[in-house]
C-alpha positions as CSV (number, residue, x, y, z in Angstrom):
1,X,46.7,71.9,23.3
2,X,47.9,68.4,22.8
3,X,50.9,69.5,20.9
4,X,51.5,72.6,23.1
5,X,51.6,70.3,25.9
6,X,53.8,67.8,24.5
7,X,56.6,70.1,23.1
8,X,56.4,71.8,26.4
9,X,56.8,68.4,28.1
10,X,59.8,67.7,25.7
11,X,61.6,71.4,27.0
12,X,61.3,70.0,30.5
13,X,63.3,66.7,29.7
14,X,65.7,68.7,27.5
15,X,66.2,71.7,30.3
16,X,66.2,68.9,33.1
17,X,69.3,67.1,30.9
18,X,71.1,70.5,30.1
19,X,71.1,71.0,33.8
20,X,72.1,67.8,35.4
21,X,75.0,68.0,32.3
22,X,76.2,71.2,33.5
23,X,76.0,70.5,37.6
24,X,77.2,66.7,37.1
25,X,73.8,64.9,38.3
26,X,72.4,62.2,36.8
27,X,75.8,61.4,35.5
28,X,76.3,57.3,34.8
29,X,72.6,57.2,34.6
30,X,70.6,59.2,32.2
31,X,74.3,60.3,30.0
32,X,75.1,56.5,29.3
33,X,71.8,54.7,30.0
34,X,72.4,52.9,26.7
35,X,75.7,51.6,27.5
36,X,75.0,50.9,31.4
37,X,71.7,48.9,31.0
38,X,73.9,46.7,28.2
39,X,76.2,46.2,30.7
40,X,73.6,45.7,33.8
41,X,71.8,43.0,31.9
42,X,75.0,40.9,31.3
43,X,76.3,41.4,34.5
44,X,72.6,40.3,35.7
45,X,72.3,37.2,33.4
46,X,75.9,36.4,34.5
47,X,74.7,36.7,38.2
48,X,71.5,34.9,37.6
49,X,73.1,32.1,36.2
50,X,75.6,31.4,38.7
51,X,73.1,31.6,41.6
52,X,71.4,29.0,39.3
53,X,74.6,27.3,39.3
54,X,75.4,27.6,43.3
55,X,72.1,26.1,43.5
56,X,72.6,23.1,41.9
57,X,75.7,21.8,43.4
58,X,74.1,22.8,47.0
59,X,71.1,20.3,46.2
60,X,72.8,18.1,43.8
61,X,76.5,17.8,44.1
62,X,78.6,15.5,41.6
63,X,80.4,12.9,43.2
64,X,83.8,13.6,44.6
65,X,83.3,17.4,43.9
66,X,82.2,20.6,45.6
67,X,82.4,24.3,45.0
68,X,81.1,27.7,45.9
69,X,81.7,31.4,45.6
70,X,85.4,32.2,47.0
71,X,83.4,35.0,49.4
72,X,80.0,36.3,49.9
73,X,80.9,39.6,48.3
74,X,82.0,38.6,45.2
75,X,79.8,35.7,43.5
76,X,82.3,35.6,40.0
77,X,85.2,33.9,42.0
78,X,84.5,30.3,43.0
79,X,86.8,28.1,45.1
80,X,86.6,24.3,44.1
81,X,87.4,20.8,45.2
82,X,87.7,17.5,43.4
83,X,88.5,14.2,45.0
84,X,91.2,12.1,43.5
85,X,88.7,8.7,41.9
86,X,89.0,5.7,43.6
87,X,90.9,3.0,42.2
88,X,93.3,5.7,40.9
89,X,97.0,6.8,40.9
90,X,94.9,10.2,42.3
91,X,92.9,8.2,44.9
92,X,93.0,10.0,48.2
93,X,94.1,13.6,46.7
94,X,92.0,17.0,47.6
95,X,92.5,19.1,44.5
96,X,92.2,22.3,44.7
97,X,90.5,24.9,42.0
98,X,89.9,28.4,41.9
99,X,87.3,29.4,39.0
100,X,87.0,32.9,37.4
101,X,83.8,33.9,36.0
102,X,83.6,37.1,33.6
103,X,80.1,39.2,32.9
104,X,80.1,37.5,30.1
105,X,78.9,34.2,31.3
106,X,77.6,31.3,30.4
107,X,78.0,33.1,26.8
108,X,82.0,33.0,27.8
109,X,83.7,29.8,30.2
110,X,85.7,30.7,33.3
111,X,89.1,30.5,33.8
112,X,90.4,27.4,35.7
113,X,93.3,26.6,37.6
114,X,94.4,24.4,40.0
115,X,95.7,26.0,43.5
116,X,97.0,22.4,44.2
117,X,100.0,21.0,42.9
118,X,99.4,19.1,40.0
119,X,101.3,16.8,37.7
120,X,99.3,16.0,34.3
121,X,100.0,16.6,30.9
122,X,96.5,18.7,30.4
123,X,97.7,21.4,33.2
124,X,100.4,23.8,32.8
125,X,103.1,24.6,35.5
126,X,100.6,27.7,36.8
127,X,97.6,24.8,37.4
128,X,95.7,26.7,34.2
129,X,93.8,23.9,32.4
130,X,94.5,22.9,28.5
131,X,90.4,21.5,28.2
132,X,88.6,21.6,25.0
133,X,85.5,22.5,26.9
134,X,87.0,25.5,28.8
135,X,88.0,26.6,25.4
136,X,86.9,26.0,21.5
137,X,84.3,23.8,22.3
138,X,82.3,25.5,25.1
139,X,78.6,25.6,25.0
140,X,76.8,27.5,27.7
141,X,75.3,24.5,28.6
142,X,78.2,23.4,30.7
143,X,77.7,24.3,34.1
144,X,79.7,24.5,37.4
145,X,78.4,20.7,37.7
146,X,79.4,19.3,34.3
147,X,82.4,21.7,34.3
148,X,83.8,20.2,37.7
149,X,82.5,16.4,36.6
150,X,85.1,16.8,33.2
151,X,88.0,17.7,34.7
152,X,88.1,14.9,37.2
153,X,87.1,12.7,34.6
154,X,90.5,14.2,33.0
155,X,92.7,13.9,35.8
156,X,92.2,9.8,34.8
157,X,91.7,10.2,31.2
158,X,94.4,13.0,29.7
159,X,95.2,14.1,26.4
160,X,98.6,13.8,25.9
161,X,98.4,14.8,22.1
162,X,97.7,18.1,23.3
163,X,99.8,18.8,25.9
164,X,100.3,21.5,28.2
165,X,102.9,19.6,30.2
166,X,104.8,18.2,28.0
167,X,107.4,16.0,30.8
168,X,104.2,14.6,32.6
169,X,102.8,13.7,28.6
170,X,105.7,11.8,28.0
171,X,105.8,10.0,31.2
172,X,102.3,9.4,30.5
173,X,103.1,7.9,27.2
174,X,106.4,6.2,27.8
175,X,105.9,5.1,31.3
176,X,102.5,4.9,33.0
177,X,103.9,3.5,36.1
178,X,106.8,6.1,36.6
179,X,104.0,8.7,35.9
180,X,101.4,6.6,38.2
181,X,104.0,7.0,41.4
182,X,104.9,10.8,40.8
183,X,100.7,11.5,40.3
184,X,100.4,8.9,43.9
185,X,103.0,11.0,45.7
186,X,101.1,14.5,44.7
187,X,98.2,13.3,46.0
188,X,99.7,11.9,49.5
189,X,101.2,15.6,49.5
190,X,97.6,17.4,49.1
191,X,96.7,15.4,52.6
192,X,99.4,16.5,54.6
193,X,99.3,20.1,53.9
């Protein structure tokens, strides 16, 4: 009876597939089930992780920085802010970021780029970032946090031996205070609008 009961059980499943194959149910479910739960449990530890993130800067935001999903609909595009540091040729600026988060994160690091006009050797002419962290050396321990908290520590500490602008790397170089006044006037120009 046992086995009766069991191959019988096993023509139900195998009619009940031939049938949703041949009227189109169950299609993107049962078909792929394989290939969609892969995909739903990235896309979930993605989502997880950046409600984990939105969390943390809500209760604990780094200094001079603030961030948060661009709308309500979509939580893998985040709009960003980072004030210029005191004591700084960027003292005073509003930078603006947009952030672009894939499935695939925190295995993968966002894109970054500033929306705000910014003169530095690390950022090319499109505001995309040339970081270390946002590229070879990203660990899915960086956060939105430590993410935002490095590149304003960058904006006063470049890398002009890796440079993605290379005019403001040689002003950097060859003369800090020509540099200083073009960074002081971007920032005065982030203010007005």
């Amino acid at each position: 009876r046992t086995r009766r009961r069991r191959r019988s059980d096993s023509r139900v499943v195998v009619n009940r597939r031939r049938r949703e194959t041949k009227t189109g149910e169950g299609r993107g479910t049962r078909a792929t089930d394989g290939r969609m739960a892969g995909a739903a449990h990235q896309q979930t530890a993605a989502v997880l992780r950046l409600q984990s993130d939105l969390r943390a800067i809500k209760t604990e935001p780094p200094d001079g920085c603030s961030a948060s999903p661009h709308s309500e609909d979509n939580l893998f595009v985040w709009s960003a802010t980072i004030f210029g540091p005191d004591e700084t040729a960027w003292e005073g600026g509003v930078f603006s970021l947009r952030m672009t988060f894939g499935e695939q994160y925190p295995e993968k690091p966002p894109r970054v780029r500033f929306t705000s006009e910014v003169f530095h050797p690390n950022v090319y002419s499109d505001g995309t970032l040339c970081m270390d962290i946002i590229q070879d050396q990203w660990s899915p321990i960086h956060n939105v946090c430590t993410l935002l908290t490095s590149i304003q520590s960058l904006l006063t500490d470049p890398n002009p031996s890796s440079p993605a602008n290379q005019e403001a790397a040689q002003l950097f170089t060859e003369d800090k205070s020509s540099y200083n006044r073009k960074v002081r006037r971007l920032a005065q120009k982030t203010i007005e609008g």
